[in-house]
C-alpha positions in Angstrom: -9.1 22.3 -21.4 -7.4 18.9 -20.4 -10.9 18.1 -19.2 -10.1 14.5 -21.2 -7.9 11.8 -20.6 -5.6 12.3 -23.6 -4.9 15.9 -22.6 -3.7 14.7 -19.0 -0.1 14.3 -17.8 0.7 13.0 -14.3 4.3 13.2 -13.5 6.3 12.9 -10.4 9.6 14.1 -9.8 11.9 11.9 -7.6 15.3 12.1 -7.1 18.0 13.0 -4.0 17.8 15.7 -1.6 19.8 18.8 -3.4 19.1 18.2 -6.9 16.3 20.8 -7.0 13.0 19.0 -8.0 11.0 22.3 -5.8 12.7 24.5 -7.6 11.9 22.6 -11.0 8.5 22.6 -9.8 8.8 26.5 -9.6 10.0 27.3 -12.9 7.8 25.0 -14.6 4.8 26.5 -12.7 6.2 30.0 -13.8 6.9 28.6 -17.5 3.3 27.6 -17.9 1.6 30.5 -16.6 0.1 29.4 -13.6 1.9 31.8 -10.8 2.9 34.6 -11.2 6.3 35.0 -9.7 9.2 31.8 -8.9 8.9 30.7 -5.5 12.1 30.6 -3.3 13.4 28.0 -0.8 15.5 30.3 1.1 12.0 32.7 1.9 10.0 30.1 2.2 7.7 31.0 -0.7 7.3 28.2 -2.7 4.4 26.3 -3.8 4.9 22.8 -3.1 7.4 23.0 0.7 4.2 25.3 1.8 4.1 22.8 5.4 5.6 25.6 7.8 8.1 22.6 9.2 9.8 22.7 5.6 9.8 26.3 5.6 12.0 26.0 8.1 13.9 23.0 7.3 14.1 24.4 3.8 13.4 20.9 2.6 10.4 18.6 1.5 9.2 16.7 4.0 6.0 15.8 1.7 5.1 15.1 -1.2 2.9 18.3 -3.0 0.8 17.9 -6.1 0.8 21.0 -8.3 -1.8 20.8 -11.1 -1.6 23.2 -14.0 -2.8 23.5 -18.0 -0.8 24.8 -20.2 -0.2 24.3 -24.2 -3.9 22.8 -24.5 -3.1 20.1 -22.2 -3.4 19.5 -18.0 -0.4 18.5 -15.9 -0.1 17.1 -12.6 3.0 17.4 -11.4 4.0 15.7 -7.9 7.3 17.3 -5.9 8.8 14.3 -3.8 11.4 14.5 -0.9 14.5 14.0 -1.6 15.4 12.3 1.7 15.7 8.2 2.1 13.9 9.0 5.3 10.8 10.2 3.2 10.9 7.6 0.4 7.7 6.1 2.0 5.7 8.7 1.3 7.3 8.7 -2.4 7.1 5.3 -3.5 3.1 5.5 -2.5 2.6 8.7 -4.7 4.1 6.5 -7.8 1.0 5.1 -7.5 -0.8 8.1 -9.4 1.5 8.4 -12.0 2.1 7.0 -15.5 5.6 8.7 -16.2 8.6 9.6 -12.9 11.2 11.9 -13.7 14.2 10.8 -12.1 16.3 14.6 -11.0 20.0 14.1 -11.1 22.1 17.2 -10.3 25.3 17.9 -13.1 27.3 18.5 -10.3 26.8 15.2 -8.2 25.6 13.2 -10.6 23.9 9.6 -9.6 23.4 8.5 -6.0 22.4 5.1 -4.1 18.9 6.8 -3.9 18.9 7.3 -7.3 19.3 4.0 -8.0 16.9 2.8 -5.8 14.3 5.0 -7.2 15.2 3.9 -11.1 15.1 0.4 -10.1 11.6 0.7 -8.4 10.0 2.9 -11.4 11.4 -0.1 -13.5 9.8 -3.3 -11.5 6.8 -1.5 -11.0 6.5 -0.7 -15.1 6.4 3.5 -15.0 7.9 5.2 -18.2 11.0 7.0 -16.9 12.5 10.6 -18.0 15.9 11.9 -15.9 16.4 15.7 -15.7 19.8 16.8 -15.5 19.2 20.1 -13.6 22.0 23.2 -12.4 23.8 22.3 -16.0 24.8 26.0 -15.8 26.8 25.6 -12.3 30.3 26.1 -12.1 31.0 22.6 -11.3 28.4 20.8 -14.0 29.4 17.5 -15.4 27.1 17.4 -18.0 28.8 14.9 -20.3 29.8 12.9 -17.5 26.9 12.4 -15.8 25.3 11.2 -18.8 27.8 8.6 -18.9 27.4 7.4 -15.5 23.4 7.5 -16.2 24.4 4.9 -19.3 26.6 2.9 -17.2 24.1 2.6 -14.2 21.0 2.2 -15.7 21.9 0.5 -19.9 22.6 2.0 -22.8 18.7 3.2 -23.4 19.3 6.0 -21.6 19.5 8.9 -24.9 19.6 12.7 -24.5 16.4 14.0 -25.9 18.3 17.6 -26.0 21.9 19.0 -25.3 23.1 21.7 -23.2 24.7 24.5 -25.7 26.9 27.6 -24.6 27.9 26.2 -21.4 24.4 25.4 -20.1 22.9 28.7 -21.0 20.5 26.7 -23.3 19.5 23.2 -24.7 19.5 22.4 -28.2 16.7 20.1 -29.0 18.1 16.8 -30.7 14.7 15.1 -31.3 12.2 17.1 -33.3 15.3 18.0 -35.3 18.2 16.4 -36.8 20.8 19.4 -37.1 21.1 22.6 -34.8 23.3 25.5 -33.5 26.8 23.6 -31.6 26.5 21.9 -28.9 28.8 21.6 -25.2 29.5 18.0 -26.0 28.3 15.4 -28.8 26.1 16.8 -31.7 22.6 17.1 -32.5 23.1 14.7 -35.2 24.4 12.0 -33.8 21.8 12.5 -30.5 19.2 12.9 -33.0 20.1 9.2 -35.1 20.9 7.8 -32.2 17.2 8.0 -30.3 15.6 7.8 -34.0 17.2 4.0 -34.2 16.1 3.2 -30.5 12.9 3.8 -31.2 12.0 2.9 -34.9 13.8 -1.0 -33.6 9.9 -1.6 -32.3 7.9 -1.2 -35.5 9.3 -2.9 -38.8 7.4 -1.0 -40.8 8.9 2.3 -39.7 12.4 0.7 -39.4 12.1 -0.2 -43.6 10.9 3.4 -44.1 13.7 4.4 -42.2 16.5 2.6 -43.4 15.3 1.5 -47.2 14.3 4.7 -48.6 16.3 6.8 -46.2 13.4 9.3 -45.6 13.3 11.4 -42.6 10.4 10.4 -39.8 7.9 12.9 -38.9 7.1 13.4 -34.8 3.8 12.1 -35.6 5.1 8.8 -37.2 7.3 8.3 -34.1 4.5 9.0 -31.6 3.5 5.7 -31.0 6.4 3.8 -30.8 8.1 6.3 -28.8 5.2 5.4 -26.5 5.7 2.2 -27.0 9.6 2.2 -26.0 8.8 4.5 -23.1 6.5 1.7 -21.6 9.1 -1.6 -22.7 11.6 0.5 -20.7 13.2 0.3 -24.3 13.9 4.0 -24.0 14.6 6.3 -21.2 15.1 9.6 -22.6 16.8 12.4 -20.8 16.9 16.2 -21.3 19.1 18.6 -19.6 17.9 21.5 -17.6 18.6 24.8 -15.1 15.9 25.4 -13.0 17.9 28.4 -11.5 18.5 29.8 -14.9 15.2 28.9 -17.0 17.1 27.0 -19.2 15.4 24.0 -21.2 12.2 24.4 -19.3 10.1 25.3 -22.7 11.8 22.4 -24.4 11.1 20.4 -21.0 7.0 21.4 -21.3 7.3 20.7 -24.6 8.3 17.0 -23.9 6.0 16.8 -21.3 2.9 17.5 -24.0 4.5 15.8 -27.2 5.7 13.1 -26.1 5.3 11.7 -22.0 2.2 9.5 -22.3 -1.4 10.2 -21.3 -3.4 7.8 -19.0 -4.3 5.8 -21.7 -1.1 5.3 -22.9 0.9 4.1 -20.0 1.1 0.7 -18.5 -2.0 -0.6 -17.3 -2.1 0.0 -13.2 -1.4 -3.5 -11.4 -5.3 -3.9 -10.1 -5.9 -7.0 -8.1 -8.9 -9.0 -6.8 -9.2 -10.6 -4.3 -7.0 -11.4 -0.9 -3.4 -12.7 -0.7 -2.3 -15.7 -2.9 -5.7 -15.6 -4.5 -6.0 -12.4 -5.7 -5.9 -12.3 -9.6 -5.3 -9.4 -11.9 -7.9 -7.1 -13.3 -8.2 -5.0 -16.1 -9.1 -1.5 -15.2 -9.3 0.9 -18.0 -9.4 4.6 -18.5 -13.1 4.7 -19.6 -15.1 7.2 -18.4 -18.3 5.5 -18.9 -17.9 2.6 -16.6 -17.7 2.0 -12.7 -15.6 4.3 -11.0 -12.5 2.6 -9.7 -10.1 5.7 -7.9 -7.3 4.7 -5.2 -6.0 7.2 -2.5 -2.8 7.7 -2.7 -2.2 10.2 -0.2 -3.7 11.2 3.0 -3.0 14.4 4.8 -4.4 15.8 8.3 -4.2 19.6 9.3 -5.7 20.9 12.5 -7.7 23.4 11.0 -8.7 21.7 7.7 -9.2 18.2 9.0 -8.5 15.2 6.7 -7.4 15.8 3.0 -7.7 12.0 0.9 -5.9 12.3 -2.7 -6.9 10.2 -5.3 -6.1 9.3 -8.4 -9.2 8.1 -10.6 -7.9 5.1 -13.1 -11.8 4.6 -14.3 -14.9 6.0 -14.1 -16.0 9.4 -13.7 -16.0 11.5 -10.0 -18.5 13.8 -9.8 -19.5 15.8 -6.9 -22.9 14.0 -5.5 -21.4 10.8 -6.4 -21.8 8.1 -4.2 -18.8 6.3 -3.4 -17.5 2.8 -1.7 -14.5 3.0 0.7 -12.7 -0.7 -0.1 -15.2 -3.5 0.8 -17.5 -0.8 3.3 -21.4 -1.9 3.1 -22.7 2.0 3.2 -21.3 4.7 0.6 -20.2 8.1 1.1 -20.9 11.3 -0.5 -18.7 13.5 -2.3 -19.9 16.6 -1.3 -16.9 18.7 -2.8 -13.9 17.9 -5.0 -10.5 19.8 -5.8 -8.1 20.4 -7.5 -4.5 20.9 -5.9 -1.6 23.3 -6.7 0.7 23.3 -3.4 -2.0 23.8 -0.3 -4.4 26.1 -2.6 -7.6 23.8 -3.3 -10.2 24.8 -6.6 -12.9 23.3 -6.6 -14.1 21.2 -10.0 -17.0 19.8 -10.6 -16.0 16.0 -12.0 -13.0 13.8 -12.5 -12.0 12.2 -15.5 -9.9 8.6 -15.8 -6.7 10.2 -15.2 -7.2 13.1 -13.1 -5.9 13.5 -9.7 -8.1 15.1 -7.5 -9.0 15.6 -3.6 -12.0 15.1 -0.8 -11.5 16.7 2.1 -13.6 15.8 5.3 -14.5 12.1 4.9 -13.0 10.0 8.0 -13.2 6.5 6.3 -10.7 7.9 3.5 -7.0 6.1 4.6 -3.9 5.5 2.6 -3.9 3.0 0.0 -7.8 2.9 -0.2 -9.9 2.1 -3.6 -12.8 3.8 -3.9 -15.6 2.6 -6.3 -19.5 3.2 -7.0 -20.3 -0.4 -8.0 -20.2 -3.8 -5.6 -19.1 -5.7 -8.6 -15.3 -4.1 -7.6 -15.4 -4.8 -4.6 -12.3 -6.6 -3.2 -10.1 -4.6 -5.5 -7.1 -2.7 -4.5 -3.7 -2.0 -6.2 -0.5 -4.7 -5.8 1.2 -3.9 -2.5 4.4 -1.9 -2.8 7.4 -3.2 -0.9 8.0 -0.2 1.5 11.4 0.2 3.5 11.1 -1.0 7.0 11.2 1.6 10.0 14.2 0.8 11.5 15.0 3.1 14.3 13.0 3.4 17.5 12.5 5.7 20.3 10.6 5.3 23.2 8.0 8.0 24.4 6.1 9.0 27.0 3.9 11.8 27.3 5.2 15.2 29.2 2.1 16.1 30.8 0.0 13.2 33.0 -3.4 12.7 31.4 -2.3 13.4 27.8 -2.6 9.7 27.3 -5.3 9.5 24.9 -3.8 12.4 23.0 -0.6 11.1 22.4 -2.5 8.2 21.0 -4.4 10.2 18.8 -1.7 11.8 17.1 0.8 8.7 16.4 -2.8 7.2 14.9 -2.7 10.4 12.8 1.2 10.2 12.1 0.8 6.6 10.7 -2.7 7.6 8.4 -0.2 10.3 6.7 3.2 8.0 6.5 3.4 4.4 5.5 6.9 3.9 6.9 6.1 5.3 10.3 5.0 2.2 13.0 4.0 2.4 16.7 4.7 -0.8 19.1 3.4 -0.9 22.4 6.1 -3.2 24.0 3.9 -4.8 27.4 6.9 -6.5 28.9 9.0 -3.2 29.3 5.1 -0.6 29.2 7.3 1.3 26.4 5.8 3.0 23.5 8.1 3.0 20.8 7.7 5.7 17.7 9.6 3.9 14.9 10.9 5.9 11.4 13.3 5.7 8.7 16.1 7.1 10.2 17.2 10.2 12.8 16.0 13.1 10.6 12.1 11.0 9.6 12.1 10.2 13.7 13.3 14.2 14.7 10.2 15.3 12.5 7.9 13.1 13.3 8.3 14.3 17.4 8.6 18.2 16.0 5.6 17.8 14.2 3.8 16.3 17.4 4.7 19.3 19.4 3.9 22.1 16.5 0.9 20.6 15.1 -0.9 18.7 17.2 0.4 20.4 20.8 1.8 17.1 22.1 4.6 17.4 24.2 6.7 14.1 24.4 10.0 12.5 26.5 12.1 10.5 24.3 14.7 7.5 25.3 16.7 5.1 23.9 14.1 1.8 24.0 14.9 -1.1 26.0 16.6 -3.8 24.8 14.1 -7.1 25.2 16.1 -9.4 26.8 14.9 -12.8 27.7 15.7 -15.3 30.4 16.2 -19.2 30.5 17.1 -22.4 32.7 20.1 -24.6 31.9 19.7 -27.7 33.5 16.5 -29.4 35.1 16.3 -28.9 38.5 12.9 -29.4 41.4 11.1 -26.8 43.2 8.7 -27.0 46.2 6.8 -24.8 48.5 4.5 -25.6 50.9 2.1 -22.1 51.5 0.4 -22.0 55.5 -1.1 -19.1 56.7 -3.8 -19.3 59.9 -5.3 -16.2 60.9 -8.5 -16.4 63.1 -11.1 -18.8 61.7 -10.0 -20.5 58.3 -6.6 -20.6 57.3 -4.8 -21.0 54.2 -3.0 -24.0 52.7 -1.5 -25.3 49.9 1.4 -27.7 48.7 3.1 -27.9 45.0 6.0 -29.7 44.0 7.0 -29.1 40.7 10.0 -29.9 38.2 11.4 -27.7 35.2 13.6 -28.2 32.5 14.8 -26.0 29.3 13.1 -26.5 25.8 14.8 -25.6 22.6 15.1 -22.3 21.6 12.1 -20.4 20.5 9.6 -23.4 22.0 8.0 -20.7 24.2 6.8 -22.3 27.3 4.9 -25.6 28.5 2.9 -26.3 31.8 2.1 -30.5 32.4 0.0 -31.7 35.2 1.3 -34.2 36.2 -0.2 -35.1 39.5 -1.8 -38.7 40.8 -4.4 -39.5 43.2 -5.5 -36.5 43.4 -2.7 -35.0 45.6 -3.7 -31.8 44.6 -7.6 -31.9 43.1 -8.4 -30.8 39.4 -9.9 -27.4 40.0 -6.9 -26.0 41.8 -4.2 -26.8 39.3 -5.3 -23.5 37.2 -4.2 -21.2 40.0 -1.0 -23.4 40.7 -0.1 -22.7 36.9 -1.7 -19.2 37.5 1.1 -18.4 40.2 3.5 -20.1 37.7 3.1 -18.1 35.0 3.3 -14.4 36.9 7.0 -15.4 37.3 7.1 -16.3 33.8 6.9 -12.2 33.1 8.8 -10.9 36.1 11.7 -12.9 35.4 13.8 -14.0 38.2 17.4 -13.1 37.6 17.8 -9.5 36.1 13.5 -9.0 35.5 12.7 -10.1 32.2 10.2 -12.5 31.1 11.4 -16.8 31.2 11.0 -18.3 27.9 11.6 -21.6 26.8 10.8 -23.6 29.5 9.1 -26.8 30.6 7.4 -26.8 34.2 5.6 -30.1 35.5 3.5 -30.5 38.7 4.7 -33.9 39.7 2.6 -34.0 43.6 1.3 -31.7 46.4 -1.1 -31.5 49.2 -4.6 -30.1 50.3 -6.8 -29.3 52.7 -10.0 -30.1 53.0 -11.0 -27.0 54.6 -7.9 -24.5 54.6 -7.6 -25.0 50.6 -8.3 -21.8 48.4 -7.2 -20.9 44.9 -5.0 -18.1 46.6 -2.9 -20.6 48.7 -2.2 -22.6 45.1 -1.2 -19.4 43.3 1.4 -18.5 46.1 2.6 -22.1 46.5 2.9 -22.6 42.6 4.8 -19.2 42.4 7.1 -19.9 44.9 7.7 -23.7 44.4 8.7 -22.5 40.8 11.2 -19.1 42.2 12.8 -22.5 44.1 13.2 -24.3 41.1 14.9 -21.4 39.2 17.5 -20.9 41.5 18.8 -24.3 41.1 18.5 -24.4 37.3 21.4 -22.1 36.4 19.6 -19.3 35.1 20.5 -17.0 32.4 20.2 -14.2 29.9 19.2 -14.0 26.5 19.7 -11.0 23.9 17.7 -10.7 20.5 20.5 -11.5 17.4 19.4 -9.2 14.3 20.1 -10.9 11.0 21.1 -7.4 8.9 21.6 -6.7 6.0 23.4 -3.7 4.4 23.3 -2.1 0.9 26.4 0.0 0.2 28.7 1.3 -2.1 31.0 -1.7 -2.7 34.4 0.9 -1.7 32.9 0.7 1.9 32.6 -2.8 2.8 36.0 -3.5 3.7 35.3 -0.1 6.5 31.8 -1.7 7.5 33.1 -5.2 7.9 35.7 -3.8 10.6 33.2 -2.2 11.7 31.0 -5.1 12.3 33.7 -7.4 13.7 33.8 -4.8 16.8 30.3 -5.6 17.6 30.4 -9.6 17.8 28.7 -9.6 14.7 29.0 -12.8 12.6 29.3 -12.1 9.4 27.1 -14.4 6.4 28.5 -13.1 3.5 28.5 -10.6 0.7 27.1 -10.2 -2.7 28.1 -7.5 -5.6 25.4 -5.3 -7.5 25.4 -3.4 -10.7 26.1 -0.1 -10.1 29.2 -0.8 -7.8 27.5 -1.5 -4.8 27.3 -4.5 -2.4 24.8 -6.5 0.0 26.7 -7.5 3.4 24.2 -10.0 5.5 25.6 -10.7 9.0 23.9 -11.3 12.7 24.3 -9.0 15.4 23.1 -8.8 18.9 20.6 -6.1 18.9 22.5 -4.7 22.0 25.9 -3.5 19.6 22.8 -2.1 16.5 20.2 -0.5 18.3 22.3 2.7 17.1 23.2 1.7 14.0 22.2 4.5 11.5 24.3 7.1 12.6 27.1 4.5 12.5 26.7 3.3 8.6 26.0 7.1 7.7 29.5 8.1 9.0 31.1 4.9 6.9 29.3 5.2 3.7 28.8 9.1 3.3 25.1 8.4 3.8 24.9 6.4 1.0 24.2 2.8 3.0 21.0 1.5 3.5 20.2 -1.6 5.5 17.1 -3.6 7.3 17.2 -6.4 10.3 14.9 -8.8 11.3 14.9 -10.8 14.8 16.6 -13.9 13.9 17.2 -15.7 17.1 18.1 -15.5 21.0 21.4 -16.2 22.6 23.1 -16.5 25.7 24.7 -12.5 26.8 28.2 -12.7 27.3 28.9 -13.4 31.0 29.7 -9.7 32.1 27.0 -8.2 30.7 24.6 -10.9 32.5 26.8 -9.9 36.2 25.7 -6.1 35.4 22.1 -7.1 34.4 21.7 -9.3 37.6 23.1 -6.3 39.7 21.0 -3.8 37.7 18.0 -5.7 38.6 18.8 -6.8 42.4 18.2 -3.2 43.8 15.1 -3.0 41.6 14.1 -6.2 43.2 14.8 -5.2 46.8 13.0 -2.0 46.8 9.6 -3.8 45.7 
């Protein structure tokens, strides 16, 4: 049973956090006979939240892949958080799929998320299906929401099915072209209008239609409802309670007759090759020819070590096979293969073009991996997916000394599961900074440390990395003389520096004639040069963008040693800063924010409080706006919480490192003062 790859369905469910995908998940599980009882969020007991964090939480945190048969054909069905923190993990399950149901609540209708989501299934050619879920709540919107759906996403958004009696039940408005009444519209009118949608791709069906008048069977529409599905010519959308049961046999019933199989969907965007060279392939859903599968999702428990999910797009997976990891020389073995529904694991015996399965064990397994049996695909892997950038950072340290190399351990397994978590070790400040999508993505991440992997961690805000510079050209000189019994120690260094433009790094020229201070101790004069360089020498941070030239000196014949050259060149050049006028830079952020267009007046106000500049703004569809503007890093390294509060939690926004400036004069005084203490006690 669904043991080929026209009887296979791989759907995910996306949408925002509240508009009950999990519990979708449960009733269809229920519906097709493959638990035995509906799962609750409030006890914890159901299939896909089954990570005892989400328990908790009592939302998804992960994605969960729940594979079922029902009706003669086999689904896999992929629960996604509903969280922006999450929608790394998301996006890189789309990867599996030929068809996303978008999940938009009756009551709350469509979100920025929502948006996001459409837009993404859309560039990256996935048929699209939006549930309407909870329309039997008090406060369901049915008929509005579907206009707000048109109005956001085009006019080829059509109700496959109507809500009737209130939300207690759907009317289907597809298969048939009258029914019982319905809360809004009529079947008729649903039914001619997806009926003309679809028969606009095939002239021969559109004569049939309109010519002789004659009604269309399901089987003549087949195709080119396919066919629309994958043009984004059509995205249907059927109404739903999950709570209630209501449209969830109509729901499985779209899901068999009429969401495409693997072969039916768009083609997967296989490249060869690296970068600018890589050129498209053609993979195809044979299973006769080299295996070609891609891991689309890695997990790592304690107990049952690494778990690598894959989706196989050619090729058949048997257990035995012998597999390549991406471009690895040696194969590995697939001892065992599953099948998921939540955390249970069956084990099957092959994989068919299509099928989503698992290997659990296999180290070299990572996210975004192709596997294949053949060299001849070597070099292949999938387009790259644009994901979100982390954007806030904390800094950690581990609780206990010696837990080191364990803390290390786990953020290496926290960025094999997440593709939106990142780790920088920053050298000039020895900070470790955990970076996610936001507070709730970073507050899991460090609860997850602690209950799964036993790492207890301290948290701060991370340091800003502030720069310093010289203003004017200005001459430095020391002359290092130490005599202790028997040979002394002595070297001279004059040196000039001057500033170099912004982001020029820095320069070191010898300059020095005759000899003054011979060839082979110039190293260790630029040697004593360049430790300043990263201690700084007005508040402690590293001296960029400077230009420091030896111009004369004097030796020793005998008292000369490297070490007299490194102390000379360090101090001539601590003279020299004083007299340039030294001063601090800050890191300016070029951001840019994606908001609901209502709140850009608030976040422009907002903005001008934190000497932002800002560059401009743009409208989008969907009333929303872009606002670009720089920053100082200093006024944003906070910012999240900030845009939450002004836009509802429906702004987004990313920042890059643009430039350095000069700090305002105050905050270099306190900087300075901060530092001299420091300075004093070393």
């Amino acid at each position: 049973m669904g043991n080929t790859t026209s009887g296979i369905r791989n759907i995910a469910l996306v949408g925002q956090a509240g508009a009950g995908k999990t519990s979708l998940v449960e009733t269809l599980l229920l519906q097709a006979g493959a638990t035995r009882a509906r799962g609750s969020l409030a006890r914890g007991t159901t299939v896909s939240d089954f990570d005892p964090q989400e328990r908790r939480l009592q939302h998804s945190l992960d994605t969960a892949i729940c594979s079922f048969d029902c009706h003669g054909i086999h689904v896999n069905l992929i629960d996604t958080p509903g969280y922006p923190d999450f929608l790394g993990k998301t996006l890189s399950v789309l990867e599996a799929v030929e068809a996303v149901a978008i999940v938009v609540s009756a009551v709350s209708g469509v979100d920025t998320l929502t948006q996001r989501l459409m837009e993404f299934a859309r560039d990256r050619e996935l048929c699209r299906l939006v549930i309407v879920n909870k329309i039997d709540s008090r406060d369901a919107r049915c008929a509005d929401v579907l206009a707000q759906l048109r109005e956001a996403f085009g006019p080829e958004c059509l109700p496959l099915n109507l809500p009737s009696g209130g939300g207690d039940s759907v009317v289907d408005c597809f298969f048939q072209n009258q029914g019982r009444a319905t809360d809004f519209s009529s079947v008729a009118a649903a039914h001619t209008q997806i009926i003309d949608q679809v028969v606009e791709l095939d002239e021969k069906l559109m004569a049939l239609y309109l010519e002789q008048g004659e009604e269309l069977s399901p089987e003549q529409l087949h195709d080119p409802f396919e066919q629309a599905l994958r043009e984004g010519h059509l995205v249907p959308v059927c109404f739903a309670s999950a709570e209630s049961g209501a449209g969830m046999p109509e729901l499985l019933q779209v899901f068999e007759r009429l969401m495409p199989n693997p072969a039916e969907g768009n083609a997967p965007p296989f490249l060869k090759g690296a970068g600018e060279a890589a050129v498209r392939v053609a993979v195809t859903p044979d299973p006769a020819k080299h295996v070609i599968a891609h891991v689309f999702k890695v997990s790592i428990d304690p107990y049952v070590g690494k778990l690598g999910v894959l989706r196989v797009h050619q090729g058949t997976v048997r257990q035995g096979s012998q597999l390549f990891v991406g471009d690895a020389r040696k194969p590995i073995k697939i001892a065992h293969l599953y099948r998921l529904l939540g955390k249970e694991t069956t084990e099957i015996g092959e994989a068919v073009p299509g099928d989503v399965c698992a290997i659990a064990k296999v180290d070299e397994l990572h996210l975004d991996a192709v596997l294949h049996d053949s060299h001849d695909e070597d070099q292949y892997h999938l387009k790259p997916v644009a994901f979100p950038p982390a954007m806030l950072g904390v800094a950690i340290q581990p609780e206990r000394r010696g837990d080191e190399q364990r803390l290390a351990d786990t953020l290496h397994k926290l960025t094999a599961e997440d593709p939106c978590v990142r780790i920088e070790h920053h050298a000039a400040v020895n900070e470790t900074v955990l970076y996610g999508m936001g507070e709730f993505h970073v507050r899991v991440l460090l609860e997850r440390m602690s209950e799964r992997y036993g790492v207890q961690v301290k948290t701060h805000p991370p340091s800003i990395p502030y720069r310093e510079t010289v203003t004017r050209p200005a001459e430095g000189h020391c002359r290092h003389k130490k005599q202790t019994g028997g040979a002394g120690q002595f070297g001279e260094v004059y040196l000039r520096i001057e500033a170099l433009a912004r982001g020029a790094g820095f320069e070191f020229v010898d300059d020095v004639v005759g000899g003054a201070i011979p060839g082979q101790y110039i190293p260790a004069v630029e040697k004593g040069v360049r430790q300043v360089l990263t201690e700084g020498a007005l508040a402690g941070f590293p001296i960029q963008d400077v230009r420091v030239t030896v111009t004369d000196g004097k030796h020793h014949p005998v008292d000369s040693k490297e070490v007299a050259f490194v102390s000379a060149g360090r101090k001539a050049f601590l003279d020299a800063l004083q007299k340039a006028s030294p001063i601090v830079l800050e890191p300016i952020m070029r951001l840019e924010i994606t908001a609901p267009a209502s709140a850009i007046g608030d976040i422009t106000g907002d903005l001008a409080t934190k000497r932002a500049r800002i560059n401009g703004n743009n409208s989008l569809p969907g009333q929303r706006a872009t606002l670009q503007a720089l920053v100082p890093l200093a006024e944003v390294a906070e910012y999240q919480s900030r845009l939450k509060a002004l836009t509802g939690g429906q702004g987004a926004y990313t920042m890059e490192l643009s430039h350095y400036d000069p700090v305002p004069p105050r905050k270099q005084q306190e900087l300075a003062q901060a530092w001299k203490p420091r300075a004093e006690e070393e």
